[in-house]
KOLDOVO-686957 format. One record per atom (N, C-alpha, C): atom name; x, y, z; residue number from 0; residue in one letter. Coordinates in steps of 0.05 Angstrom, whole numbers. Layout:
BEGIN
atom at=CA&c1=X&c2=Y&c3=Z&i=NUM&aa=A
...
END
This chain:
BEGIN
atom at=N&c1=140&c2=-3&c3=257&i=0&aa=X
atom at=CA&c1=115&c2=-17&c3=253&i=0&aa=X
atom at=C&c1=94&c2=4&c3=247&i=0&aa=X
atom at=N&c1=86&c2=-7&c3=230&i=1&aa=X
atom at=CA&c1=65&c2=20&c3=222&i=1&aa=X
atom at=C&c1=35&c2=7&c3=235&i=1&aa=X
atom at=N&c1=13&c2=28&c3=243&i=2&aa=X
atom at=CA&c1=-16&c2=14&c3=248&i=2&aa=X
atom at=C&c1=-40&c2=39&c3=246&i=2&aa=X
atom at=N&c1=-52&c2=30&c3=251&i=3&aa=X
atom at=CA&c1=-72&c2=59&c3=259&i=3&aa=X
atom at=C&c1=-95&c2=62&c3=221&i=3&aa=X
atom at=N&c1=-115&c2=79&c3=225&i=4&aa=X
atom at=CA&c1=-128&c2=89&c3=202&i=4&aa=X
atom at=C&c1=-141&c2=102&c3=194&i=4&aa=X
atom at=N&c1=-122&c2=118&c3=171&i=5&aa=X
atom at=CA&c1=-117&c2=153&c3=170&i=5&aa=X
atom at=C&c1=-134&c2=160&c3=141&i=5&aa=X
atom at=N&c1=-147&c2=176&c3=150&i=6&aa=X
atom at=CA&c1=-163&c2=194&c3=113&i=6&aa=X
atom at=C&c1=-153&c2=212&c3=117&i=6&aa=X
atom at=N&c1=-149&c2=214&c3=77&i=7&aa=X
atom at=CA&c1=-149&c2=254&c3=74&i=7&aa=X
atom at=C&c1=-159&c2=245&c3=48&i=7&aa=X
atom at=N&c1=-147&c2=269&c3=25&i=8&aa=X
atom at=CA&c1=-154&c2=273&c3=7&i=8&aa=X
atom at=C&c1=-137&c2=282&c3=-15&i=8&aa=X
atom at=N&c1=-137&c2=269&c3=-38&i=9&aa=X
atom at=CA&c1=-122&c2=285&c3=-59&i=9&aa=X
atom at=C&c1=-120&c2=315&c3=-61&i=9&aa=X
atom at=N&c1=-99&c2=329&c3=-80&i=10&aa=X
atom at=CA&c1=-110&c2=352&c3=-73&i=10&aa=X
atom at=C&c1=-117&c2=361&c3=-108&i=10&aa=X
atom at=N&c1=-118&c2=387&c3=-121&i=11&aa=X
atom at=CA&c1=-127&c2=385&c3=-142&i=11&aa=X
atom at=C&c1=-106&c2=379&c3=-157&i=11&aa=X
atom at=N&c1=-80&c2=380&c3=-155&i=12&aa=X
atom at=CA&c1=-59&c2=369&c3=-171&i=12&aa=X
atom at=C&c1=-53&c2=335&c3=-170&i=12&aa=X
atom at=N&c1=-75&c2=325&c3=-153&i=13&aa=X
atom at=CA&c1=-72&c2=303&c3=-153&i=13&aa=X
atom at=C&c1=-51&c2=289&c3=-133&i=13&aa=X
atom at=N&c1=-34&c2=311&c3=-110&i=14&aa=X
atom at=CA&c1=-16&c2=300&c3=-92&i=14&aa=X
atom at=C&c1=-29&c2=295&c3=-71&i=14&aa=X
atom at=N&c1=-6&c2=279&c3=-54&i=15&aa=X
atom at=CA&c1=-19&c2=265&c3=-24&i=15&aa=X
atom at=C&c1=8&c2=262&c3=-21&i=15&aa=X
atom at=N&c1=0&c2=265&c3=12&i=16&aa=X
atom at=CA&c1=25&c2=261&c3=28&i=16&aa=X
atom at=C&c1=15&c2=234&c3=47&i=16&aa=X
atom at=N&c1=42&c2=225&c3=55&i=17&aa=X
atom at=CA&c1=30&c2=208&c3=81&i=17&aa=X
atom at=C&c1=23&c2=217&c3=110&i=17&aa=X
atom at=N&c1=7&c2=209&c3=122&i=18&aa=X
atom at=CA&c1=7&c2=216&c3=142&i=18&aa=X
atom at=C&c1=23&c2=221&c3=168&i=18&aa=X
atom at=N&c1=27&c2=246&c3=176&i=19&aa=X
atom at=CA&c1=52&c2=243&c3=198&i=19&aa=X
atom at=C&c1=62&c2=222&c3=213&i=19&aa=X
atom at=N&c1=32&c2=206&c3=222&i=20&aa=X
atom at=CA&c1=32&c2=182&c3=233&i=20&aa=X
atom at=C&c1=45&c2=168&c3=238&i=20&aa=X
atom at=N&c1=47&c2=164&c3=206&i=21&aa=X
atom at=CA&c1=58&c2=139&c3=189&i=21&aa=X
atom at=C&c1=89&c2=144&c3=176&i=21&aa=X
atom at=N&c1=83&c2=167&c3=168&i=22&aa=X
atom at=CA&c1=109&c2=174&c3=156&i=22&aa=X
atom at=C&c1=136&c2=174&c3=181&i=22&aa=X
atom at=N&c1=133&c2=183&c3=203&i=23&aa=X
atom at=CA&c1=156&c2=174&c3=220&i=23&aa=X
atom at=C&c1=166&c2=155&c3=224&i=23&aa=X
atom at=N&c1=153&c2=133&c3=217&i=24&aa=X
atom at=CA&c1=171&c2=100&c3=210&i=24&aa=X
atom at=C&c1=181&c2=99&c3=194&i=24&aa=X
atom at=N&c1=182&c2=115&c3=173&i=25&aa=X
atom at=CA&c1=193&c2=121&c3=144&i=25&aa=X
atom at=C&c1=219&c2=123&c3=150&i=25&aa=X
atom at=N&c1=240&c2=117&c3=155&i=26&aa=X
atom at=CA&c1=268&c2=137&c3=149&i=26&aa=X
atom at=C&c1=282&c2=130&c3=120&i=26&aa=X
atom at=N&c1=286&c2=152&c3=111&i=27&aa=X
atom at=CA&c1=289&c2=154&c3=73&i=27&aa=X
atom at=C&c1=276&c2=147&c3=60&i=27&aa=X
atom at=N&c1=281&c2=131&c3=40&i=28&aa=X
atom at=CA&c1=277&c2=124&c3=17&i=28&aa=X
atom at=C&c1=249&c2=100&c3=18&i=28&aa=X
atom at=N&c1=221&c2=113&c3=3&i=29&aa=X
atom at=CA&c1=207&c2=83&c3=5&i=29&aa=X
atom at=C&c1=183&c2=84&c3=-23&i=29&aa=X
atom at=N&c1=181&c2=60&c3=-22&i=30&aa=X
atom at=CA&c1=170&c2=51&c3=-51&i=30&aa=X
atom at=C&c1=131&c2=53&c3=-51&i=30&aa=X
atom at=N&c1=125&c2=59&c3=-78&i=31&aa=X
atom at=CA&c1=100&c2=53&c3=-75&i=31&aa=X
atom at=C&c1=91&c2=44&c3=-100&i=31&aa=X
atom at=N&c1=76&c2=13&c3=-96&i=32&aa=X
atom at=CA&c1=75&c2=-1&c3=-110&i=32&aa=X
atom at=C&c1=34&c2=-18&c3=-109&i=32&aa=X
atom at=N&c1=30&c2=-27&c3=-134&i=33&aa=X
atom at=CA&c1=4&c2=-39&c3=-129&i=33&aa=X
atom at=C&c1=5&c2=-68&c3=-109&i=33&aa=X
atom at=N&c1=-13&c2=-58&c3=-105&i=34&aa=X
atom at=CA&c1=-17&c2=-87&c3=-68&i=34&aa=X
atom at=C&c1=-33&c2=-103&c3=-84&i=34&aa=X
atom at=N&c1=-50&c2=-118&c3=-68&i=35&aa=X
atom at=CA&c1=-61&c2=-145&c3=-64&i=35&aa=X
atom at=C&c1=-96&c2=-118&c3=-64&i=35&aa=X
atom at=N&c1=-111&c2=-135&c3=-67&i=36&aa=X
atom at=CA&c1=-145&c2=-131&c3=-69&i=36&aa=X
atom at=C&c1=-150&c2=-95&c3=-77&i=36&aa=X
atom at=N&c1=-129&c2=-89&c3=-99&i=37&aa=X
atom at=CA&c1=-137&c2=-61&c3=-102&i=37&aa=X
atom at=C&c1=-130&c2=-43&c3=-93&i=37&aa=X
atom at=N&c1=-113&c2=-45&c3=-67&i=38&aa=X
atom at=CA&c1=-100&c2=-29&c3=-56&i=38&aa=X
atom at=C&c1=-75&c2=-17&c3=-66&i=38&aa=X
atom at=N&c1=-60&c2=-5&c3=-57&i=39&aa=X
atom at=CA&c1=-30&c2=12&c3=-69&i=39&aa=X
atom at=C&c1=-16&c2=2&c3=-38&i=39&aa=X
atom at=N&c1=4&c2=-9&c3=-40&i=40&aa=X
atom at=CA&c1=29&c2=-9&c3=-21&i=40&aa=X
atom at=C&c1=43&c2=6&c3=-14&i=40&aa=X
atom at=N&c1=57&c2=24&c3=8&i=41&aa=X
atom at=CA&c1=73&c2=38&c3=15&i=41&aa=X
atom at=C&c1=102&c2=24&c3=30&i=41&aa=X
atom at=N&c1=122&c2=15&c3=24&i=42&aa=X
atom at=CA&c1=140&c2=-1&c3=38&i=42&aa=X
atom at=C&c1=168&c2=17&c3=42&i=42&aa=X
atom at=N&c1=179&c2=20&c3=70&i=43&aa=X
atom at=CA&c1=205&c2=29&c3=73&i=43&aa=X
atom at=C&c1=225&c2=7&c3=55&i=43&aa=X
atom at=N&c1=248&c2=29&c3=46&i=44&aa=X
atom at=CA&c1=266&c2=15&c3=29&i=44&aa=X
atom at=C&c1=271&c2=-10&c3=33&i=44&aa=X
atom at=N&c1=278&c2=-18&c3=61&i=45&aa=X
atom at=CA&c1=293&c2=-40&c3=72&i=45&aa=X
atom at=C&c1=265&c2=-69&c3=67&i=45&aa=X
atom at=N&c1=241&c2=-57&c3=74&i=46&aa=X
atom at=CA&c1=218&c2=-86&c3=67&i=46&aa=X
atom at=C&c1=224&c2=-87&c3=34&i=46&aa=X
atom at=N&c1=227&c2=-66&c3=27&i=47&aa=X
atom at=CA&c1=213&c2=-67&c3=-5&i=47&aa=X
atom at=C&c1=239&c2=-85&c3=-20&i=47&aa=X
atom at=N&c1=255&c2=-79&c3=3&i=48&aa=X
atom at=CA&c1=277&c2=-97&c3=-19&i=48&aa=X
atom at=C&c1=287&c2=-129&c3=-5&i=48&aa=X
atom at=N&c1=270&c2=-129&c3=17&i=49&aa=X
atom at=CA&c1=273&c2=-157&c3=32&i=49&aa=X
atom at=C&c1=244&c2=-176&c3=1&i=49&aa=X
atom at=N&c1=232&c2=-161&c3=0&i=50&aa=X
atom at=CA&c1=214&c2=-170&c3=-24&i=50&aa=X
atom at=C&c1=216&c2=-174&c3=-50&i=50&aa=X
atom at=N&c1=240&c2=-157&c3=-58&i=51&aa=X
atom at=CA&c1=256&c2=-161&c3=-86&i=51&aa=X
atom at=C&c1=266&c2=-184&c3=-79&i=51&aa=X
atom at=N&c1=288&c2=-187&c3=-59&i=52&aa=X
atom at=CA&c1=308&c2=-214&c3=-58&i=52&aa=X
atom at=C&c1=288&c2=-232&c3=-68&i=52&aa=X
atom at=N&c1=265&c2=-236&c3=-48&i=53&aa=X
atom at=CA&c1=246&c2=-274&c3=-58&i=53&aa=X
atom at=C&c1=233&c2=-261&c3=-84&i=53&aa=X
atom at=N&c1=236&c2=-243&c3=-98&i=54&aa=X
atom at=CA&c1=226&c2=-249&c3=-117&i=54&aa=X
atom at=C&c1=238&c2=-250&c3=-136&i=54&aa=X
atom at=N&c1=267&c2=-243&c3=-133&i=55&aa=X
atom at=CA&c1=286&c2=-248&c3=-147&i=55&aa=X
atom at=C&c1=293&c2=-282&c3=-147&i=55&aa=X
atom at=N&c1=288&c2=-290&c3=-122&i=56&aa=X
atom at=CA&c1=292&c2=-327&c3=-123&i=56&aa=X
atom at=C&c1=263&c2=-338&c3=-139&i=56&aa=X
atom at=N&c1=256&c2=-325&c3=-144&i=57&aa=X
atom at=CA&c1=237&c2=-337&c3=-167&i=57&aa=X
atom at=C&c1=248&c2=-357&c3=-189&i=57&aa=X
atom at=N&c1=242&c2=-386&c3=-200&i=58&aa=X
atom at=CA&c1=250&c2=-398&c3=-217&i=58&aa=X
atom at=C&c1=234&c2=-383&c3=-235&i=58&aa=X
atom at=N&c1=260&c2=-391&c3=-265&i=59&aa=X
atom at=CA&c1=254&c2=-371&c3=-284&i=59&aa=X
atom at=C&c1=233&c2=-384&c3=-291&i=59&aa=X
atom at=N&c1=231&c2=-422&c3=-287&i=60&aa=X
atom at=CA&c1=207&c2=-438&c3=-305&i=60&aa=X
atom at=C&c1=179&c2=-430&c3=-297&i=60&aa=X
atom at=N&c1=180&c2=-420&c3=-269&i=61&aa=X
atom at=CA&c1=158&c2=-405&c3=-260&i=61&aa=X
atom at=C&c1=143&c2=-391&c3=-269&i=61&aa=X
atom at=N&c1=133&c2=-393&c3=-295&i=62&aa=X
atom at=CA&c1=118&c2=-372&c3=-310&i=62&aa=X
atom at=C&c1=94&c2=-358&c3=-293&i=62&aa=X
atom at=N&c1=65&c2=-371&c3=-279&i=63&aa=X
atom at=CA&c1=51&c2=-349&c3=-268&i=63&aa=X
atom at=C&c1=69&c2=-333&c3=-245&i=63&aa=X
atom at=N&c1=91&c2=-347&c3=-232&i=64&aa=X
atom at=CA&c1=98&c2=-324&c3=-215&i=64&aa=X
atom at=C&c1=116&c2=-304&c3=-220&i=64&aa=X
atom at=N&c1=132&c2=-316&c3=-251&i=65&aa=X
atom at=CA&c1=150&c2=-293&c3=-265&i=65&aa=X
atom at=C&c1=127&c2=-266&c3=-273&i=65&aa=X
atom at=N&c1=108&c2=-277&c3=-289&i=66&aa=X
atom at=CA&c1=89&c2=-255&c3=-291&i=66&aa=X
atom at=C&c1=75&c2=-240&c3=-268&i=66&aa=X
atom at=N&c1=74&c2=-252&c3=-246&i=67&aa=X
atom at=CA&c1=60&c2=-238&c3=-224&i=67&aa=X
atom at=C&c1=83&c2=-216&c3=-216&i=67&aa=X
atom at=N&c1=110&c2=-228&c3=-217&i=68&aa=X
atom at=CA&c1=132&c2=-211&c3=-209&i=68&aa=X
atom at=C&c1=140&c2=-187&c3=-220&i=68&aa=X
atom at=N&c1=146&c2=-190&c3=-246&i=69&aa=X
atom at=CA&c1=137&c2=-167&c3=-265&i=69&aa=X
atom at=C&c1=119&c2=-142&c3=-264&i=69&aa=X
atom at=N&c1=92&c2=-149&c3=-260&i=70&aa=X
atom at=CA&c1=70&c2=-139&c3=-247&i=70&aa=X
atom at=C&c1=78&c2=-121&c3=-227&i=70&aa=X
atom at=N&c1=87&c2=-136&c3=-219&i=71&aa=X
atom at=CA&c1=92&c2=-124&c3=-179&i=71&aa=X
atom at=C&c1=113&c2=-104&c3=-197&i=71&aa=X
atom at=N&c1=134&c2=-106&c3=-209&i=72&aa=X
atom at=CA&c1=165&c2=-92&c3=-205&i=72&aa=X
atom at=C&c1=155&c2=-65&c3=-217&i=72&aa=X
atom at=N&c1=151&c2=-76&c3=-238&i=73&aa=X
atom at=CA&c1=133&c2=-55&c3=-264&i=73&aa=X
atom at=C&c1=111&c2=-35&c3=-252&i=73&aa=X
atom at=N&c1=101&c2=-38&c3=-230&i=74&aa=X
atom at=CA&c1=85&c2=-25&c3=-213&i=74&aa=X
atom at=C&c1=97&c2=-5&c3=-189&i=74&aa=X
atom at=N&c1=123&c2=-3&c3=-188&i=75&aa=X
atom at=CA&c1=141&c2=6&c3=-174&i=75&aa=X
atom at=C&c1=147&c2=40&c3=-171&i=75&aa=X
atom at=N&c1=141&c2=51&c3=-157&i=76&aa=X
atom at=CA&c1=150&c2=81&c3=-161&i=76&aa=X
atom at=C&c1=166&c2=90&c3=-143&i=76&aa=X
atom at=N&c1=191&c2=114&c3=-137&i=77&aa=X
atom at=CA&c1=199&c2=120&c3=-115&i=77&aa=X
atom at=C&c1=183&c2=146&c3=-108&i=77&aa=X
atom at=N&c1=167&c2=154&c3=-99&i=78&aa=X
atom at=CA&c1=147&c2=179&c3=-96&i=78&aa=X
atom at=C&c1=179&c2=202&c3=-99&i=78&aa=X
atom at=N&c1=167&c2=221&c3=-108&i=79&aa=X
atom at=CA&c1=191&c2=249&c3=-102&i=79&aa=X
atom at=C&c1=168&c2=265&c3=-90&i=79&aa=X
atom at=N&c1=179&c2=271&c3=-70&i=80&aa=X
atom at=CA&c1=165&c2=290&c3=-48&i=80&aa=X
atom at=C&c1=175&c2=316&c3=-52&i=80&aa=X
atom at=N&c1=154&c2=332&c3=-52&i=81&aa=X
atom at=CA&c1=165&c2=362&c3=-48&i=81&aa=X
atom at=C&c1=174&c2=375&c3=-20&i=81&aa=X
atom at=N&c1=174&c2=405&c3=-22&i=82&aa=X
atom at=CA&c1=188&c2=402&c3=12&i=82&aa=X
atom at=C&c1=163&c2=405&c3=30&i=82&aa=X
atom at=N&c1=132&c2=394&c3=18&i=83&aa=X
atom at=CA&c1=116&c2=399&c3=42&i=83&aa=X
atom at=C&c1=119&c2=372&c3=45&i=83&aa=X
atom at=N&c1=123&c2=349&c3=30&i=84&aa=X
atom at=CA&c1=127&c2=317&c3=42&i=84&aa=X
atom at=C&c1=105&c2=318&c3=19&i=84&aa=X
atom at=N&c1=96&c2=322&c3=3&i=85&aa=X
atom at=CA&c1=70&c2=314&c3=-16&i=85&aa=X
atom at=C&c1=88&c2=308&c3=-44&i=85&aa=X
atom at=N&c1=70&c2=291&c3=-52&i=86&aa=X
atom at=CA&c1=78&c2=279&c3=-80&i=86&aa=X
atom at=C&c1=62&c2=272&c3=-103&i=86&aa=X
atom at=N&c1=62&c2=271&c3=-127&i=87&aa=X
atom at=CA&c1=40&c2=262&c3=-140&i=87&aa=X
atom at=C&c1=40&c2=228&c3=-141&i=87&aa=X
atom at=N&c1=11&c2=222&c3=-133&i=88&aa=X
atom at=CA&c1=-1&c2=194&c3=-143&i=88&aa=X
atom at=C&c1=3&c2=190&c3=-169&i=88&aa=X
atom at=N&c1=20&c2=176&c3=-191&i=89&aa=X
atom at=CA&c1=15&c2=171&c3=-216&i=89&aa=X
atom at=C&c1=-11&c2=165&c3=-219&i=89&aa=X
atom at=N&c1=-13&c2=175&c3=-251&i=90&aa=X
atom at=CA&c1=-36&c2=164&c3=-260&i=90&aa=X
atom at=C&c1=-53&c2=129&c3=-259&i=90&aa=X
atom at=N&c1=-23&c2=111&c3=-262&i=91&aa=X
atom at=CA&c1=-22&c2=82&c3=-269&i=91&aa=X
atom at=C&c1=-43&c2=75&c3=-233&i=91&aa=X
atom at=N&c1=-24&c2=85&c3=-213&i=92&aa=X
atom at=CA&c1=-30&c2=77&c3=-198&i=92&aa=X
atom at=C&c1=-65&c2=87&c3=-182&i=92&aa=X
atom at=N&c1=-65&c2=115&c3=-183&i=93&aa=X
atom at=CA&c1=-102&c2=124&c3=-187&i=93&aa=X
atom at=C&c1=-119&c2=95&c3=-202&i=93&aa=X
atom at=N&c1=-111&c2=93&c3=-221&i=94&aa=X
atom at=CA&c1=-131&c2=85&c3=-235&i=94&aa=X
atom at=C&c1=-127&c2=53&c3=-224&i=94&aa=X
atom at=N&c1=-106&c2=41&c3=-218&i=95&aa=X
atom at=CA&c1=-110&c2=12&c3=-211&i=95&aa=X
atom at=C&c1=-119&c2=8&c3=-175&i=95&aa=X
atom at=N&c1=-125&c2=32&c3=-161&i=96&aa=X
atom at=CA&c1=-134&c2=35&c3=-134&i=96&aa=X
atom at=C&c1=-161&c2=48&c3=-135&i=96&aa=X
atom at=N&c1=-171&c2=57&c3=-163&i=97&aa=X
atom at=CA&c1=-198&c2=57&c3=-160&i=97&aa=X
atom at=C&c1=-197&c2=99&c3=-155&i=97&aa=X
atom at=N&c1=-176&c2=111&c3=-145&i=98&aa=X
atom at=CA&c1=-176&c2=121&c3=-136&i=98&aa=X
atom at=C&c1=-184&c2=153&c3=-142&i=98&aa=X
atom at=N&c1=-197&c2=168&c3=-126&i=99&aa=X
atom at=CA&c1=-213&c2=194&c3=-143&i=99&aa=X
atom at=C&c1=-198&c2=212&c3=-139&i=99&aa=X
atom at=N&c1=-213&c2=218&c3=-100&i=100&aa=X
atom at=CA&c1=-201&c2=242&c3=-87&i=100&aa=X
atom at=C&c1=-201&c2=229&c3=-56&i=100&aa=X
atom at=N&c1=-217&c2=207&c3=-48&i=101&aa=X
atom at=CA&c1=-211&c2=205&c3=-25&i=101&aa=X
atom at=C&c1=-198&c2=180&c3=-13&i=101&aa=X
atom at=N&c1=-183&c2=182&c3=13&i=102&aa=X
atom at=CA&c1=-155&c2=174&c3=6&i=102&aa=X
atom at=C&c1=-162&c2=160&c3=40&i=102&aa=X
atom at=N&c1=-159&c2=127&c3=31&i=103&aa=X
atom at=CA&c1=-157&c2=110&c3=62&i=103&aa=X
atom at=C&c1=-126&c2=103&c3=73&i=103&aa=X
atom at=N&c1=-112&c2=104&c3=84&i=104&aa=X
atom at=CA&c1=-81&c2=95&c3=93&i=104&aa=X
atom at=C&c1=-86&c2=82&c3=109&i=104&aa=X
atom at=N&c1=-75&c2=56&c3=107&i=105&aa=X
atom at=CA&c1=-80&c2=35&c3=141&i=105&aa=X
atom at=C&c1=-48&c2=28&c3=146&i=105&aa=X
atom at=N&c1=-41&c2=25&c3=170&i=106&aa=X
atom at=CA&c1=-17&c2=17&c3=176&i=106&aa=X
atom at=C&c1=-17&c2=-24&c3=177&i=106&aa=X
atom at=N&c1=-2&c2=-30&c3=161&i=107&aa=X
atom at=CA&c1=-12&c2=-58&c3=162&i=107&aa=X
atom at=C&c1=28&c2=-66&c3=169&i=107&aa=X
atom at=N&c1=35&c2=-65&c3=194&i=108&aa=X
atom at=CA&c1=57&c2=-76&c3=207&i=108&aa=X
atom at=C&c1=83&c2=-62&c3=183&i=108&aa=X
atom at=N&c1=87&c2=-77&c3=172&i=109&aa=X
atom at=CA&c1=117&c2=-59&c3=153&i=109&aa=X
atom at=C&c1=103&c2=-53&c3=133&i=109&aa=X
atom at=N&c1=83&c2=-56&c3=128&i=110&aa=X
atom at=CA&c1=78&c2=-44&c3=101&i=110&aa=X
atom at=C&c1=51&c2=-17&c3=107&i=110&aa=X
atom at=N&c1=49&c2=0&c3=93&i=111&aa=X
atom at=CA&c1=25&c2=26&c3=95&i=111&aa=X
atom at=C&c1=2&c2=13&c3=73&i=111&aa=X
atom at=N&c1=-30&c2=10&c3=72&i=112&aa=X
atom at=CA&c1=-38&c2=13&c3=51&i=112&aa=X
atom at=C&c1=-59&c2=24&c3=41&i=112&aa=X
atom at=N&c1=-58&c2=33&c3=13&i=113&aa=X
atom at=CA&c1=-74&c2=59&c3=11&i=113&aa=X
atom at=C&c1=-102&c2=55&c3=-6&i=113&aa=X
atom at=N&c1=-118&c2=61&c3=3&i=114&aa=X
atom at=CA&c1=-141&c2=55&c3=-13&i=114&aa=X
atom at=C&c1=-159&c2=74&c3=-14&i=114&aa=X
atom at=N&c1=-175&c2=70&c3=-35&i=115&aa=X
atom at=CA&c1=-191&c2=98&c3=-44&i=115&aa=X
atom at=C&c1=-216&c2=94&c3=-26&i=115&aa=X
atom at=N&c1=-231&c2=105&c3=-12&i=116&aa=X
atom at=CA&c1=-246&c2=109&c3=10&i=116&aa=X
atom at=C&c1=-280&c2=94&c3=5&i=116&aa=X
atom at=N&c1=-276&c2=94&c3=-25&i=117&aa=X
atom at=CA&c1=-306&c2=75&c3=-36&i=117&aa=X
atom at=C&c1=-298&c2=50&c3=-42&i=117&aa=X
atom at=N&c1=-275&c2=41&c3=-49&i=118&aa=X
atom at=CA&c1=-266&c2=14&c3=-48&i=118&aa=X
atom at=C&c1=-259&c2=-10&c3=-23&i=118&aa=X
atom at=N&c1=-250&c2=11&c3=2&i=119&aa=X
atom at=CA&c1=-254&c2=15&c3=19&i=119&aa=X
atom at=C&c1=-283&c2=4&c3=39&i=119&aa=X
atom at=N&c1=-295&c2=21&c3=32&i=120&aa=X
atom at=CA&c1=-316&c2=20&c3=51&i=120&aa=X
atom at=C&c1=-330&c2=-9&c3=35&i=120&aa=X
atom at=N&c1=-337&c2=-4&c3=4&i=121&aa=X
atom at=CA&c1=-350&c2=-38&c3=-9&i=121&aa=X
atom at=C&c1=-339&c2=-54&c3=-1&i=121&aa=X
atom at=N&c1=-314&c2=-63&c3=4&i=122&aa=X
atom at=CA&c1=-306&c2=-86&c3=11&i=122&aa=X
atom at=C&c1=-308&c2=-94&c3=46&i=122&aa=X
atom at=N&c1=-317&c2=-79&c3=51&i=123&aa=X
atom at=CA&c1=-322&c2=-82&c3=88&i=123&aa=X
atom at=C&c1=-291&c2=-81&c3=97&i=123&aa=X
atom at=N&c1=-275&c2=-67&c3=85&i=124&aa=X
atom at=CA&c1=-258&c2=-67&c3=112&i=124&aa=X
atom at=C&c1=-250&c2=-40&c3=134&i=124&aa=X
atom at=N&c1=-273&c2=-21&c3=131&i=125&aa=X
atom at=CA&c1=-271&c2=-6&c3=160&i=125&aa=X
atom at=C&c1=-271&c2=-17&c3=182&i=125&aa=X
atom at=N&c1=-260&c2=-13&c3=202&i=126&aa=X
atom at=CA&c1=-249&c2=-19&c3=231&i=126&aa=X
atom at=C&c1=-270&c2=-34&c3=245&i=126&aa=X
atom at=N&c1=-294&c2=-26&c3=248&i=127&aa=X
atom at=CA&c1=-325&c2=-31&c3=257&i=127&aa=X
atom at=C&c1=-337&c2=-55&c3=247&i=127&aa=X
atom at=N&c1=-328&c2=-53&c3=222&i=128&aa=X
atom at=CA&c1=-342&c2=-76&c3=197&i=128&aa=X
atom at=C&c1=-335&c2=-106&c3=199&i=128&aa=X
atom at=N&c1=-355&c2=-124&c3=211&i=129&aa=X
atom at=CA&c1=-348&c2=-146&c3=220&i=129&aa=X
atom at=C&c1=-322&c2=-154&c3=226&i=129&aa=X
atom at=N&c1=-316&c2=-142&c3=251&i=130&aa=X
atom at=CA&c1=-282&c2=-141&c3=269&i=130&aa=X
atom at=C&c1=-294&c2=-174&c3=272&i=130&aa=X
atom at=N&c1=-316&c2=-186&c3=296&i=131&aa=X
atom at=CA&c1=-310&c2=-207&c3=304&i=131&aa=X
atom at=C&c1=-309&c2=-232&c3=292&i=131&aa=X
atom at=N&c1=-319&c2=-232&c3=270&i=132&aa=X
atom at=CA&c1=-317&c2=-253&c3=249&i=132&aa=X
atom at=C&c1=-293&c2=-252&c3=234&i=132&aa=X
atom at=N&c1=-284&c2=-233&c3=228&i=133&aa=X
atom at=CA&c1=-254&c2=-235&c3=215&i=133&aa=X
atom at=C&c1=-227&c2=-238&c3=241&i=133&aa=X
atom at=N&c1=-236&c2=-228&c3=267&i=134&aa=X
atom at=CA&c1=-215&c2=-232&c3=291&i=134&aa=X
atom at=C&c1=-215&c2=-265&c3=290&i=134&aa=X
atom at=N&c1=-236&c2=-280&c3=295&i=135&aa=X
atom at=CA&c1=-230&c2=-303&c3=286&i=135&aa=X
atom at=C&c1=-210&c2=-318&c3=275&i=135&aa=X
atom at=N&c1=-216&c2=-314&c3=253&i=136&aa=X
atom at=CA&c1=-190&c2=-322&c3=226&i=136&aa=X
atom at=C&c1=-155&c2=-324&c3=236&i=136&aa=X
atom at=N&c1=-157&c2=-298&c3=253&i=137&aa=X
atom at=CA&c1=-128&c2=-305&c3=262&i=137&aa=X
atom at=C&c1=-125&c2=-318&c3=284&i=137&aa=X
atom at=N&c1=-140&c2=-341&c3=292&i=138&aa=X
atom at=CA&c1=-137&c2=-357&c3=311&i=138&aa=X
atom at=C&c1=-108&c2=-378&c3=305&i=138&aa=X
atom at=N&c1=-112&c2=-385&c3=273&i=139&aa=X
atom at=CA&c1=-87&c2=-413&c3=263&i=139&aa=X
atom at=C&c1=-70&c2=-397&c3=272&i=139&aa=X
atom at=N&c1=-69&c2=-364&c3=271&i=140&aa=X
atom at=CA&c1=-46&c2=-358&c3=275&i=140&aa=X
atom at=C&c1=-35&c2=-347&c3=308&i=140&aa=X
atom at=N&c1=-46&c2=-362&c3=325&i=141&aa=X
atom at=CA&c1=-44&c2=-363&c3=355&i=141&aa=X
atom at=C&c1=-42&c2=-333&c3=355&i=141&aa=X
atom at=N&c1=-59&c2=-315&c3=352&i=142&aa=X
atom at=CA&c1=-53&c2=-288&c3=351&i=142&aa=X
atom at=C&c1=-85&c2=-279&c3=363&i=142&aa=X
END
């Protein structure tokens, strides 16, 4: 279970590693792919591919969600880490996270996600930033 929320920074080659944190829930192989509101996804193999299966049960007649699927697959990278654990951010993915040099990681349960630290902060989701009005929200979900 991943949680917690971690900054750093690109470096000038443009690599990032995950945070030790986080990265210890990692074991092997894991994907990084474009998320939901601008963010970049980080998923251990085993989520990322519990997520292929339903999207593989996609009907083909399904056209907006064949295209959303696509999107998602087509957005897919396996990071190659060097031996400090750092990797380069593709370009595709920088530019669809907004992303410069500074670097948000939140642990969001099986999934990591990464956001550029000004996208970030505009959208109000630092820790501080109206917690009790959004704690709310998860009331439907007896949580």
């Amino acid at each position: 279970m991943f949680f917690g929320e971690y900054r750093l920074q690109l470096d000038d080659k443009n690599r990032m590693r995950i945070p030790n944190k986080l990265r210890e829930f990692i074991v092997g192989e894991y994907y990084l792919l474009h998320g939901t509101n601008g963010c970049l996804f980080v998923m251990p193999a085993e989520e990322f591919q519990r997520i292929a299966e339903k999207i593989d049960s996609i009907p083909i007649s399904n056209l907006k969600a064949q295209d959303a699927a696509r999107k998602i697959m087509a957005s897919v990278v396996i990071p190659d880490e060097d031996s400090q654990g750092r990797f380069i951010l593709p370009k595709k993915a920088r530019d669809f996270a907004e992303i410069e040099k500074k670097i948000v990681f939140i642990g969001v349960n099986k999934r990591i996600e990464i956001w550029s630290e000004e996208r970030y902060i505009e959208k109000g989701l630092d820790i501080s930033a109206n917690f009790d009005s959004e704690f709310v929200a998860l009331n439907e979900y007896q949580i």
